[in-house]
N, C-alpha and C positions, 0 to 999 in steps of 0.2 A: 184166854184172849191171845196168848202168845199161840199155842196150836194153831187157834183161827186165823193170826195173821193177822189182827186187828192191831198194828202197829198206831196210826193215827191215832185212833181211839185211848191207847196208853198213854202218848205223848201228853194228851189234853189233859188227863186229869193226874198225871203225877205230881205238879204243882199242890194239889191240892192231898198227899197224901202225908202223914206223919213220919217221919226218921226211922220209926220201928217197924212202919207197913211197908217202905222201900226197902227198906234191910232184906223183910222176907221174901219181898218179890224179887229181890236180886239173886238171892239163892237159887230161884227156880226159873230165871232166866236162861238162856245160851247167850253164848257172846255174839252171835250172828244176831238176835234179836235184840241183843239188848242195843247194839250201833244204827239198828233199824229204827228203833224207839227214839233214841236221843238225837238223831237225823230229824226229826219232825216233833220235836218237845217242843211245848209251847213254853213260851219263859224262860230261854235257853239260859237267862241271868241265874239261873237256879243249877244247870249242870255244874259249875265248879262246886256247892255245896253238893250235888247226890252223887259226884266223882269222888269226895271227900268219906262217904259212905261205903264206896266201893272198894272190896279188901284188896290190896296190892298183888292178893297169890293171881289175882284172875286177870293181869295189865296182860301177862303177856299171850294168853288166850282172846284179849281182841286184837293183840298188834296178827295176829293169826289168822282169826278172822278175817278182815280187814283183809288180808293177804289174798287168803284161800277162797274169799265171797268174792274179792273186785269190787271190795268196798272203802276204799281207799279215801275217796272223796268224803267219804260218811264220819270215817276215822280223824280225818284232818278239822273239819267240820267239828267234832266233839272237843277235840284238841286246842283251836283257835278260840271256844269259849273258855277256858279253865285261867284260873291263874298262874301265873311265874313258877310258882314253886309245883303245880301236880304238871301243871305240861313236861316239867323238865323230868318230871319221874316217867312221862309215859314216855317221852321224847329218847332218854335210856334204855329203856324197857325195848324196843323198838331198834335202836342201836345194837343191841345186844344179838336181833334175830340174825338167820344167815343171810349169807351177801344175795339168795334167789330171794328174799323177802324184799331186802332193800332194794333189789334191784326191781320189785315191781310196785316200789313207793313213787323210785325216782321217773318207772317209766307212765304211770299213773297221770303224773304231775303232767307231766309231758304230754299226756294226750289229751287231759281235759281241760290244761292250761292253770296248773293249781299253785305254781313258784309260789304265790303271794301268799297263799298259807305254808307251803313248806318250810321257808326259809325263816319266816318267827319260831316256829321247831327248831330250825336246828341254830340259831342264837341261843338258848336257852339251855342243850347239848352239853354233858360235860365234855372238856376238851378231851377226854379219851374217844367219848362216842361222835362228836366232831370229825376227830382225826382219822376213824372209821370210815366215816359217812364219806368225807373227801375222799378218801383212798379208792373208793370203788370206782374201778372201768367204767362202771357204765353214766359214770358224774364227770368222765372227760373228755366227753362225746361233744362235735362242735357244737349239733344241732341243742345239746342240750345247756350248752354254756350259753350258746345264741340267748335262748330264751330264760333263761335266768338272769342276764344282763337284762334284755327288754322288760323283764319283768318287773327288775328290781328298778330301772329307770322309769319305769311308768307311775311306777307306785311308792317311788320312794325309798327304796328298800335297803338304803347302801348301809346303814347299821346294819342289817342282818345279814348282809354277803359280804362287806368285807373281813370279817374274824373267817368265814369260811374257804374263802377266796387263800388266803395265808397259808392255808395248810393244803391247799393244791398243789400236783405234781409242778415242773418248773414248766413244760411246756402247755398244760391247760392256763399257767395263768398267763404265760403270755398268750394266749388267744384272748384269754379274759382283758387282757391289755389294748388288745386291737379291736374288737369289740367297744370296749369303755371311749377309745381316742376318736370312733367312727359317731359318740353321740355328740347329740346337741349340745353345745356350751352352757344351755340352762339347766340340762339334766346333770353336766360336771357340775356346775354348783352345789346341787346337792350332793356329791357327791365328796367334796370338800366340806361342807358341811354338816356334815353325819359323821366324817373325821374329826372333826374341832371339837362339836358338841358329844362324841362318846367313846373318845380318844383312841381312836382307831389309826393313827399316824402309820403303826409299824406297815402294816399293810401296802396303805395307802403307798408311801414311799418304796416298798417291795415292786406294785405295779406302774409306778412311774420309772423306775429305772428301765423297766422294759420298753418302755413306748420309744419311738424315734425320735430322734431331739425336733423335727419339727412339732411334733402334739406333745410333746415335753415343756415348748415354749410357750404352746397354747394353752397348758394347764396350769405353768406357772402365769400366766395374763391374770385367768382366772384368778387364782389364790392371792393377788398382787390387789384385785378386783374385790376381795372379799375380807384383804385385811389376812390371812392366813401364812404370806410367801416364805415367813422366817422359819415356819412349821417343816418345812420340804429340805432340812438340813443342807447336807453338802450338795443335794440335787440344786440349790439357789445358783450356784454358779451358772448352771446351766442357762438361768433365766434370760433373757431380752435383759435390757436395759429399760427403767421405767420412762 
């Protein structure tokens, strides 16, 4: 089937096959087909258990894959179904590639519009491969901070950008500062609120000291607004008066 390219075809009935029939069909898979296959599994609730099957020597032959196909979307896709604990191995595993790899995850994201599954990856990141992943040139592009902010405001995302946001050079966060001050007051709400609820404070205060004291005072409204303002330390001085 895999010869033939009958991807579909495998997807639909791996559901239906035993722990020791996938075992062996995993062995005589390639890692280009095997991201083909689990791109179109049916029951994708089943990928964190047949990821669970997959032996760990083979994670970084599809971060490769994945690389070398332009199949990136497909990677992220397998990724976003797994749990907490195998995402964070493949999300490693990945970290660990060269910077031409990563640099064609981040530019990936970028053209198909994928922030929203990126950035639960790298939440999950140990902070070594974090600290990588921020590091790279091509993560302090404005165009690509642009749309990491929109993405992560559209969709809620601000637990999973601000731990990353932190370990940015000093001049990408403050674009990331002017960016966050240019959004909507409802999207700052969440934005305050993914602080409280997953105590992402440090951050948070890292990029408010950047902003200008006038969206400084408009952030503190907000946080004033939400119950939060005594969270924003010595930045409180700053605040308006209630």
């Amino acid at each position: 089937l895999v010869r033939r390219g009958e991807y579909v075809a495998m997807g639909r009935f791996v559901g239906h096959l035993s722990d020791e029939a996938i075992a062996a069909a995993l062995e005589v898979i390639d890692d280009l087909s095997l991201l083909q296959i689990v791109f179109v599994l049916e029951g994708k609730q089943r990928l964190n258990h047949v990821a669970g099957i997959l032996p760990d020597a083979r994670l970084p032959g599809l971060v490769r894959a994945a690389a070398e196909g332009d199949m990136w979307p497909e990677a992220l896709d397998l990724l976003n179904h797994l749990g907490d604990g195998r995402r964070a191995r493949f999300a490693d595993v990945a970290a660990e590639q060269s910077d031409r790899v990563l640099d064609g995850l981040i530019a990936a994201a970028q053209e198909h519009e994928l922030w929203d599954l990126v950035l639960p990856v790298t939440r999950v990141m140990s902070e070594h491969s974090r600290r990588r992943f921020a590091a790279l040139p091509s993560m302090h592009d404005p165009d690509v901070l642009a749309s990491l902010v929109a993405a992560t405001a559209e969709q809620g995302l601000w637990a999973e950008l601000l731990p990353l946001v932190g370990l940015l050079p000093e001049g990408a966060q403050n674009h990331v500062a002017v960016l966050a001050a240019e959004l909507d007051p409802d999207f700052l709400d969440g934005f305050l609120l993914a602080a409280e609820a997953q105590h992402l404070w440090p951050p948070v205060l890292e990029l408010a000291r950047r902003l200008p004291q006038s969206e400084l005072k408009a952030l503190g409204r907000r946080a004033r607004k939400l119950g939060v303002a005594d969270r924003l330390g010595p930045l409180a001085e700053l605040l308006p008066a209630r």
